[in-house]
Every structure is written in structure tokens, then in C-alpha cells.
Backbone and ligand atoms as CSV (ligand in chain L), in Angstrom:
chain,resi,resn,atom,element,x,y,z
A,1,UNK,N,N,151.724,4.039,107.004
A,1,UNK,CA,C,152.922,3.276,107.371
A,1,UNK,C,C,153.902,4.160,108.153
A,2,UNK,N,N,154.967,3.538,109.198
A,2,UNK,CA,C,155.985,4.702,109.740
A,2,UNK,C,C,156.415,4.923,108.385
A,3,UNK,N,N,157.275,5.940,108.446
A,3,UNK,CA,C,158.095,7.082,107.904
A,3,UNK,C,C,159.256,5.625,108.002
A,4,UNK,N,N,159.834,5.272,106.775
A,4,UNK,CA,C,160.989,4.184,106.466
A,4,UNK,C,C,162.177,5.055,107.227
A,5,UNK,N,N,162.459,6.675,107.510
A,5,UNK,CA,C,163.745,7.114,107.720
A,5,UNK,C,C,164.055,6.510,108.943
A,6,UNK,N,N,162.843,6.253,109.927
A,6,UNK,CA,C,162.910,5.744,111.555
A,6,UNK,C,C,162.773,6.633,112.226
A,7,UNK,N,N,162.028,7.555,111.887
A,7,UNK,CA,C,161.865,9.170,112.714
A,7,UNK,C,C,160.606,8.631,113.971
A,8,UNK,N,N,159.692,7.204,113.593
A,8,UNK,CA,C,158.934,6.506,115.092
A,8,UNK,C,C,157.752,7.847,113.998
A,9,UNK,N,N,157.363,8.374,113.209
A,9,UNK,CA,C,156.200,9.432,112.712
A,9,UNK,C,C,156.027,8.476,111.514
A,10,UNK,N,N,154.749,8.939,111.145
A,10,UNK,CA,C,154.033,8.646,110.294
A,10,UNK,C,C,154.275,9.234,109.192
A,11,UNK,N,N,154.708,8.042,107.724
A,11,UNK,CA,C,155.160,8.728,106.645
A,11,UNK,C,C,154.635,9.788,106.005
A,12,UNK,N,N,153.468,10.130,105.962
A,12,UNK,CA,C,152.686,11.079,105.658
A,12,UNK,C,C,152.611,12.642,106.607
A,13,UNK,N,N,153.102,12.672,107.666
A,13,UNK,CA,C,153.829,13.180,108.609
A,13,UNK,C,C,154.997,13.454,108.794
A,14,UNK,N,N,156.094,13.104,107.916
A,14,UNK,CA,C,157.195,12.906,107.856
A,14,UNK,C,C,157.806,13.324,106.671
A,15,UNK,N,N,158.421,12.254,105.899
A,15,UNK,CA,C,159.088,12.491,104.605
A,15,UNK,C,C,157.999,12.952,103.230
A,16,UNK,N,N,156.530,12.341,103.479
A,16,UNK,CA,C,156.058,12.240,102.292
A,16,UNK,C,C,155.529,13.792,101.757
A,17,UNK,N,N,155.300,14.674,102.740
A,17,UNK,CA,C,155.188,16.236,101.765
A,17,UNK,C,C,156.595,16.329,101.225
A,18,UNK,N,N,157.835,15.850,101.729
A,18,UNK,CA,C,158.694,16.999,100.840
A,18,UNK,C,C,158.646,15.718,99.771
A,19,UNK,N,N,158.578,14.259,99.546
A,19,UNK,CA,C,158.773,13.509,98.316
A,19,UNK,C,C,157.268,14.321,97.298
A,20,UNK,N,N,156.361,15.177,98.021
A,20,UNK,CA,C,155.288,15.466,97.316
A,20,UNK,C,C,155.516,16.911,96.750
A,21,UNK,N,N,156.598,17.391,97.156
A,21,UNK,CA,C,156.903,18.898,96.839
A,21,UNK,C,C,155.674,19.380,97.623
A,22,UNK,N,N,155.189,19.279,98.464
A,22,UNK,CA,C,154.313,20.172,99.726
A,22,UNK,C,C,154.852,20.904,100.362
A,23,UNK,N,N,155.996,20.471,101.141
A,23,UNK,CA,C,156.843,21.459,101.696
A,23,UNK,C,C,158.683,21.034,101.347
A,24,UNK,N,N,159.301,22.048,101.450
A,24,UNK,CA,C,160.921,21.342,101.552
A,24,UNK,C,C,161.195,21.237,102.619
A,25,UNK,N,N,162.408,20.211,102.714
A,25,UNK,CA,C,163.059,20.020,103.932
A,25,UNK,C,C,163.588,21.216,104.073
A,26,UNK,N,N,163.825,21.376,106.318
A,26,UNK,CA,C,164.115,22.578,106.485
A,26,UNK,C,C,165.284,22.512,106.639
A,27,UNK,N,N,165.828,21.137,106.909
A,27,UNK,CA,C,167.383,21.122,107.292
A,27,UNK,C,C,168.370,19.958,106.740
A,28,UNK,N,N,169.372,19.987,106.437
A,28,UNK,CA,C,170.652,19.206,105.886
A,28,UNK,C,C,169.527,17.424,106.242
A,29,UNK,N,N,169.706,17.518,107.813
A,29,UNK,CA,C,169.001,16.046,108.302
A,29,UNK,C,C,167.724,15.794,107.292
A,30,UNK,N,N,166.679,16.822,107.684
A,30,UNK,CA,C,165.818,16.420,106.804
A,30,UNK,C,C,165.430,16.043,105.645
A,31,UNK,N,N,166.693,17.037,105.062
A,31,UNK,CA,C,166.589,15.922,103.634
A,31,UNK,C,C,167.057,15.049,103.887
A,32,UNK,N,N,168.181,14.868,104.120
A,32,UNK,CA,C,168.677,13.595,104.026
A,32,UNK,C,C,168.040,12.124,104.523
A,33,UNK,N,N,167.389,12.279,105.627
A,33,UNK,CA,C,166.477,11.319,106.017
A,33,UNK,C,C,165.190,11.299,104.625
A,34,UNK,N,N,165.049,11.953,103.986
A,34,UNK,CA,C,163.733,11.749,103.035
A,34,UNK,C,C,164.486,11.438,101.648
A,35,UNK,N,N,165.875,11.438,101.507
A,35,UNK,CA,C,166.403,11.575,100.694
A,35,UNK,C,C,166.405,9.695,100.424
A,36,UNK,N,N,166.597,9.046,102.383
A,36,UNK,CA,C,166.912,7.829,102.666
A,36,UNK,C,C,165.503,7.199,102.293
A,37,UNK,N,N,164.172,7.584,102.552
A,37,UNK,CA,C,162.755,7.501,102.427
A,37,UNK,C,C,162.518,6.917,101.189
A,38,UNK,N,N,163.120,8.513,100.140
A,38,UNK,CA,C,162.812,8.065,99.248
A,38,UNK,C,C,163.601,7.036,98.118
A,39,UNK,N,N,164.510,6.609,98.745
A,39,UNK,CA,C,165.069,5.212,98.360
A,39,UNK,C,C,164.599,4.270,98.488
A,40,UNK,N,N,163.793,3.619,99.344
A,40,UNK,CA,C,162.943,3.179,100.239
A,40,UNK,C,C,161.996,2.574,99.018
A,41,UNK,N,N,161.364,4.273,99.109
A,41,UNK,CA,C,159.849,3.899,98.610
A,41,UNK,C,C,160.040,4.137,96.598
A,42,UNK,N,N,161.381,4.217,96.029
A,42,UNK,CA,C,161.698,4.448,94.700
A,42,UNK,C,C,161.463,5.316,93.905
A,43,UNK,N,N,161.589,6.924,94.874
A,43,UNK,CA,C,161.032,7.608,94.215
A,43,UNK,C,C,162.337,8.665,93.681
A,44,UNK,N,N,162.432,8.229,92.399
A,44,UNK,CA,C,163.644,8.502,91.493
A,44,UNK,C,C,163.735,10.208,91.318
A,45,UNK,N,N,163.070,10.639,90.889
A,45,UNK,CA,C,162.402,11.902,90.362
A,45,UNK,C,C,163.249,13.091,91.986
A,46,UNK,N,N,162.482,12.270,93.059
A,46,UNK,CA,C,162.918,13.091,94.130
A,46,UNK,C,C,164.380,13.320,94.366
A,47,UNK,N,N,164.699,11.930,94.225
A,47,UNK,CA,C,166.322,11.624,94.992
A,47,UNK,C,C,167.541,12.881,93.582
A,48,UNK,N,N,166.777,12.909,92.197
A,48,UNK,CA,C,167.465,13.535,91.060
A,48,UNK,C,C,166.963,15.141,91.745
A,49,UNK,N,N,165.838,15.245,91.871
A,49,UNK,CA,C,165.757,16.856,92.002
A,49,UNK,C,C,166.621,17.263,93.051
A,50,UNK,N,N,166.612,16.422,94.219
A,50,UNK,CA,C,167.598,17.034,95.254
A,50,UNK,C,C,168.849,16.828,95.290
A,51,UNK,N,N,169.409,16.372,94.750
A,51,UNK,CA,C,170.459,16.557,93.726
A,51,UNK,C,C,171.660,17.784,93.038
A,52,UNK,N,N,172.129,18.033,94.104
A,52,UNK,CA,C,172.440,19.893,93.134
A,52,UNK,C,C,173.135,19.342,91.728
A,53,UNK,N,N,172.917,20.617,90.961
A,53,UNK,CA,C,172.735,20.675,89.691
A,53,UNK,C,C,174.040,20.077,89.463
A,54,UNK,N,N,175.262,20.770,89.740
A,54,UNK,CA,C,176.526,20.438,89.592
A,54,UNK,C,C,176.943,18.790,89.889
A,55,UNK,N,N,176.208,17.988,90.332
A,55,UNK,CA,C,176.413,16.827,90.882
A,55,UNK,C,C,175.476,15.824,90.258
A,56,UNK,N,N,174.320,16.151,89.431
A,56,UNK,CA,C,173.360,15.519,88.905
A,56,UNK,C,C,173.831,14.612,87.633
A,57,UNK,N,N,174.398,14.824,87.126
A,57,UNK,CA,C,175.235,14.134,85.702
A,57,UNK,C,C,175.059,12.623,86.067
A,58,UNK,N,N,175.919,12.376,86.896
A,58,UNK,CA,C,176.784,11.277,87.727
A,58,UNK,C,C,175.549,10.610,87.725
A,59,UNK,N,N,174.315,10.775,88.352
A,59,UNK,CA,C,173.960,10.300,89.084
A,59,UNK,C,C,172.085,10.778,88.363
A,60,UNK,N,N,171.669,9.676,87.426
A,60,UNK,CA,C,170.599,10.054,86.484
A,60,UNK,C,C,169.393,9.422,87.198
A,61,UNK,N,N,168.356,9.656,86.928
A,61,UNK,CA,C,167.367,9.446,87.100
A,61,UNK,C,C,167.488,7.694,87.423
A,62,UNK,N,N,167.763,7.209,86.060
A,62,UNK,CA,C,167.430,5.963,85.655
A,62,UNK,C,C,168.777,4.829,86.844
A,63,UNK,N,N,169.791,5.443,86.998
A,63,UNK,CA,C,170.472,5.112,88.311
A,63,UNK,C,C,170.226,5.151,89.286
A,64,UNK,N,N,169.135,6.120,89.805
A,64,UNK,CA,C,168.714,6.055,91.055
A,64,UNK,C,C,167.652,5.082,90.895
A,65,UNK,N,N,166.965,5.073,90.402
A,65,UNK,CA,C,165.833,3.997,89.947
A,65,UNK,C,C,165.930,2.787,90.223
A,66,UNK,N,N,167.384,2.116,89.506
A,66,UNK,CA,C,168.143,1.315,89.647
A,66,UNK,C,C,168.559,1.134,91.240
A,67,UNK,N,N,169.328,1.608,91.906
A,67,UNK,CA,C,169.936,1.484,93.052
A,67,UNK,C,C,168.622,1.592,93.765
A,68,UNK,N,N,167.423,2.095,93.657
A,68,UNK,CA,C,166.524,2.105,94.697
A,68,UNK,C,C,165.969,0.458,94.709
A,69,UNK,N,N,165.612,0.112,93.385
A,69,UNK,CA,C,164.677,-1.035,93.253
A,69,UNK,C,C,165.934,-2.454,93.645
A,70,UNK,N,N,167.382,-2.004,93.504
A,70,UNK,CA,C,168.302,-3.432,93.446
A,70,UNK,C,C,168.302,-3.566,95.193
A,71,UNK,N,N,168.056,-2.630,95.977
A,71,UNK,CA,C,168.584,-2.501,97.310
A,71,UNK,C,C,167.364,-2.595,98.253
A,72,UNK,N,N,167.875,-3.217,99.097
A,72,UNK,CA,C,166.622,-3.697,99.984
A,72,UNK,C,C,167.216,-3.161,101.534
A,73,UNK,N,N,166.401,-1.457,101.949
A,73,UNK,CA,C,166.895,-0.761,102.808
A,73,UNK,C,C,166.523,-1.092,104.120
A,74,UNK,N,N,167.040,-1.298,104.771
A,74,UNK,CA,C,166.832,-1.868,106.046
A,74,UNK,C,C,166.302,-0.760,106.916
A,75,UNK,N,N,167.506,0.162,107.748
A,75,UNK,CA,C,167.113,0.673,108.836
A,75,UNK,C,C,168.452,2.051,108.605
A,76,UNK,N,N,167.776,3.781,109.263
A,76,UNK,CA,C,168.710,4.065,108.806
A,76,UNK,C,C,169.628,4.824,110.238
A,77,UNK,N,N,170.048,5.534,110.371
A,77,UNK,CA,C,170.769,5.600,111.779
A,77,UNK,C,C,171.551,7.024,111.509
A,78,UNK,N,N,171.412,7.916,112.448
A,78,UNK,CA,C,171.951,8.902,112.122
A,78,UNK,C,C,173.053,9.005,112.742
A,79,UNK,N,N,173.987,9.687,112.573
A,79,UNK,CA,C,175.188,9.213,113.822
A,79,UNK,C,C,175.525,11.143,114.316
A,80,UNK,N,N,175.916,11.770,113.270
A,80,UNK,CA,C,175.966,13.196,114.484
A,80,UNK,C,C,175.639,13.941,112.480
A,81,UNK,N,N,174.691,15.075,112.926
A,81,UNK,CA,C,174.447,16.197,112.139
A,81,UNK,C,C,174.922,17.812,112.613
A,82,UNK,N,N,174.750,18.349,111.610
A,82,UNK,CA,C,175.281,19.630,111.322
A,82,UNK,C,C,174.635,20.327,110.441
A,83,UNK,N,N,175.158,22.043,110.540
A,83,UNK,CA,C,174.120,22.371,109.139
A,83,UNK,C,C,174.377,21.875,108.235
A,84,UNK,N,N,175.393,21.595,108.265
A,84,UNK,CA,C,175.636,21.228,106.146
A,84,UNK,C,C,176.542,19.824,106.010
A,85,UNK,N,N,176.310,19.470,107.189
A,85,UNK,CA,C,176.812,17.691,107.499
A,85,UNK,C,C,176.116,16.965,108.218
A,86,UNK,N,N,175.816,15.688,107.408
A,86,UNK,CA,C,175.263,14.836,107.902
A,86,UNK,C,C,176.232,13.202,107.924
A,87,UNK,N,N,176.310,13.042,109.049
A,87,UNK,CA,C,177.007,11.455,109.323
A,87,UNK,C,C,175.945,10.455,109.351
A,88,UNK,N,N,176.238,9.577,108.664
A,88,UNK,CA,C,174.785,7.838,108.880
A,88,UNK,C,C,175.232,6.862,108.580
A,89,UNK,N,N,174.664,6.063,109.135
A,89,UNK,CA,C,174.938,4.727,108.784
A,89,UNK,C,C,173.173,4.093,108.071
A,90,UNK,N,N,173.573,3.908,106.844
A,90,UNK,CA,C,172.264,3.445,105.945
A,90,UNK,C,C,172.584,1.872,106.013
A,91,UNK,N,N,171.321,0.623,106.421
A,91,UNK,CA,C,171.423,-0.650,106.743
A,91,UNK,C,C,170.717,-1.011,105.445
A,92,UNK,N,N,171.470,-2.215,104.917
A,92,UNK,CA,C,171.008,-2.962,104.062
A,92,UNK,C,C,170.919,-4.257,104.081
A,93,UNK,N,N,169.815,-5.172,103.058
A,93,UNK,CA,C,170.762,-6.587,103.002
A,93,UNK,C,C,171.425,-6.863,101.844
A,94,UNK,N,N,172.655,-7.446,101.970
A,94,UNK,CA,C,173.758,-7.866,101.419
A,94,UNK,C,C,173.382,-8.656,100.626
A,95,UNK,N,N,174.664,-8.962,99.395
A,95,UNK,CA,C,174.043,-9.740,98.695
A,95,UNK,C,C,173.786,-11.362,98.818
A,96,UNK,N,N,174.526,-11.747,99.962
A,96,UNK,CA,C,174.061,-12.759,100.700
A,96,UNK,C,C,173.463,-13.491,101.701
A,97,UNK,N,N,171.813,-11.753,101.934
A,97,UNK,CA,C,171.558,-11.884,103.099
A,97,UNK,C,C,171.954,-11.341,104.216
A,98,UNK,N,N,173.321,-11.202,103.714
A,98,UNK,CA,C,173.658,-10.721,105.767
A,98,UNK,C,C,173.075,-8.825,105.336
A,99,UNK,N,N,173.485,-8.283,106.588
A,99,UNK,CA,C,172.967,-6.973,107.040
A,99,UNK,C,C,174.409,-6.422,106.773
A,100,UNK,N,N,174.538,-5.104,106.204
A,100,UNK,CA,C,175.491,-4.712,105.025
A,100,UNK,C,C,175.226,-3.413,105.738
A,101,UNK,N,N,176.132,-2.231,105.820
A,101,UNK,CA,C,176.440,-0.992,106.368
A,101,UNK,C,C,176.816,-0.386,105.047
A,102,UNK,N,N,176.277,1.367,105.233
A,102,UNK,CA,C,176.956,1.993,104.120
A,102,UNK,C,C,176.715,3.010,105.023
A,103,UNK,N,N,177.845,3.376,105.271
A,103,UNK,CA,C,178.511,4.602,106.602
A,103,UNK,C,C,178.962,5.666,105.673
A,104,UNK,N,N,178.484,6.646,105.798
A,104,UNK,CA,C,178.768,8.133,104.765
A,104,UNK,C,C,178.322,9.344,105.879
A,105,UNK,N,N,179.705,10.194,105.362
A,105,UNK,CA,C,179.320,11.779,105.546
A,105,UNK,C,C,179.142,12.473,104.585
A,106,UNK,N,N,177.670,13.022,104.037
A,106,UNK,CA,C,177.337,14.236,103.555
A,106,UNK,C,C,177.350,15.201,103.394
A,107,UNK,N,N,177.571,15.878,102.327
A,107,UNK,CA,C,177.839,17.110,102.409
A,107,UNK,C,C,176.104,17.709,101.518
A,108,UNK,N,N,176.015,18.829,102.272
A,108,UNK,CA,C,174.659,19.548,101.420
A,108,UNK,C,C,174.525,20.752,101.411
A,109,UNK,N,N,173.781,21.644,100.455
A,109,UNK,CA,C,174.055,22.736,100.499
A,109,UNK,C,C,172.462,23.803,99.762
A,110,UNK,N,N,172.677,24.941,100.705
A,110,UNK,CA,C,171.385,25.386,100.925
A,110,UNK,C,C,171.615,26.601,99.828
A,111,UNK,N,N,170.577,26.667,98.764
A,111,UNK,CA,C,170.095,27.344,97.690
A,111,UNK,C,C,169.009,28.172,97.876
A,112,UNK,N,N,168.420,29.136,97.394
A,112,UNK,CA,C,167.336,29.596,97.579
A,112,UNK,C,C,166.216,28.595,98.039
A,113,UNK,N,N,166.733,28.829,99.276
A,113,UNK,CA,C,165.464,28.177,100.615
A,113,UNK,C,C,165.592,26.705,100.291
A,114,UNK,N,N,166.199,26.027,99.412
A,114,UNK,CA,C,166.038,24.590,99.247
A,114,UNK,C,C,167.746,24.166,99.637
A,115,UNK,N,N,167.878,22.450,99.721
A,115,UNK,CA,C,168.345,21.925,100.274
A,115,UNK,C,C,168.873,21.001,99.535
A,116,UNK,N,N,170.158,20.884,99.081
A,116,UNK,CA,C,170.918,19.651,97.829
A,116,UNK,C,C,171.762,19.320,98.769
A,117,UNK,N,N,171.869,17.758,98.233
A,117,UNK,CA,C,172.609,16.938,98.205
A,117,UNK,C,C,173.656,17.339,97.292
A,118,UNK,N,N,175.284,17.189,98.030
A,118,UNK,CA,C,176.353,17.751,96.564
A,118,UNK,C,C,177.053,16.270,96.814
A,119,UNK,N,N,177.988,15.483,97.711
A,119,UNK,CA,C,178.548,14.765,97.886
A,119,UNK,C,C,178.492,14.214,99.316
A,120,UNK,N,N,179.423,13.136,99.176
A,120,UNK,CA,C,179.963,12.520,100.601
A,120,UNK,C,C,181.310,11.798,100.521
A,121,UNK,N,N,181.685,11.238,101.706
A,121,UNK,CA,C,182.845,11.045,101.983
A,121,UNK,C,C,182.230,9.480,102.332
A,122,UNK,N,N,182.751,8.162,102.061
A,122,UNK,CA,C,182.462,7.200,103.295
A,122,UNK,C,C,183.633,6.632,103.717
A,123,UNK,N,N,183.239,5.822,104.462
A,123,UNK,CA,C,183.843,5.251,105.449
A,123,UNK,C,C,184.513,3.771,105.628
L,1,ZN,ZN,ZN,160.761,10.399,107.487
């Protein structure tokens, strides 16, 4: 199947080594696009590990689980990146159908060679 982030690559080519722990993402984008993937495809486990530690509480396994399976991800859109910022616009459908925006800047931060998610700002 494509890669759900919209990278036009093949998911297996794409997001699915780092949702496989094969390789990590090398950059802020990359996770974050696999971060979007693996919302997508409900993979809870991933979205918690990348996660920095300090920020993980909030935000449990069984919540992401939740928000992956209630949300029906459309399309995702990057708008301008950085090392340790990422701007997007993540497409959804609404709860009445229509096509629903969730516009966020990211913040992430690089650990021994790996790559967390700490927060964002939206919009
Ligand atoms: Zn991808």
C-alpha cells in the first residue's frame, strides 16, 4: 500500500521499518510523518515509544489506541520543517463528515540517536 504519510513511497519503504523498530527515523519530519502513519495504521505501542519519557504520562498507550481507532485520517500535509520543528496540517473526517484540519507545530527532540515527540503548539 502507499505509505498513509503521502510521501507518493511505498509503506514498507517508508514508515513501516521505523513502526518495525528496523531502523529510526533520521529526522524531526520523519518521525513525525510515521508518527502520522502510525495513527493511520493503530499502532499504539509506536506512537507511546516515541513519545519522550517526560511527556508519556498524558498520553498512554490505551489513548492513543483510542484516538487512532475513533479518527478516520485523511491526508497529511507538511507545511515548513526544521530540525526540531515540524509545522502540519493532519486531515480528518469530522464528526459530521465534513473534512476537519488539525494544524500543529511540533516540537521534538533528539536523544541518543533517537527522535521524541515532546509537544506542540496548534493553531
Ligand atoms: Zn511514510
Amino acid at each position: 500500500m502507499n505509505c498513509p504519510c503521502g510521501s507518493g513511497l511505498q509503506y514498507e519503504n517508508c514508515c513501516q521499518p521505523y513502526h518495525l523498530k528496523i531502523k529510526a527515523a533520521p529526522t524531526a519530519e520523519a518521525l513525525m510523518r510515521s508518527r502520522y502513519s502510525a495513527f493511520v495504521v493503530a499502532d499504539a505501542d509506536y506512537l507511546s515509544e516515541t513519545t519522550h519519557l517526560s511527556k508519556r504520562k498524558g498520553n498512554s498507550k490505551d489513548a492513543y489506541l483510542k484516538s487512532a481507532k475513533n479518527t478516520k485520517w485523511l491526508k497529511l500535509e507538511i507545511v515548513a520543517a526544521n530540525f526540531d520543528k515540524v509545522e502540519f496540517k493532519a486531515y480528518y473526517l469530522g464528526q459530521h463528515f465534513q473534512t476537519a484540519v488539525l494544524h500543529e507545530k511540533s516540537t521534538f527532540r533528539l536523544e541518543d540517536g533517537k527522535w521524541y515527540y515532546v509537544d506542540g503548539i496548534f493553531y
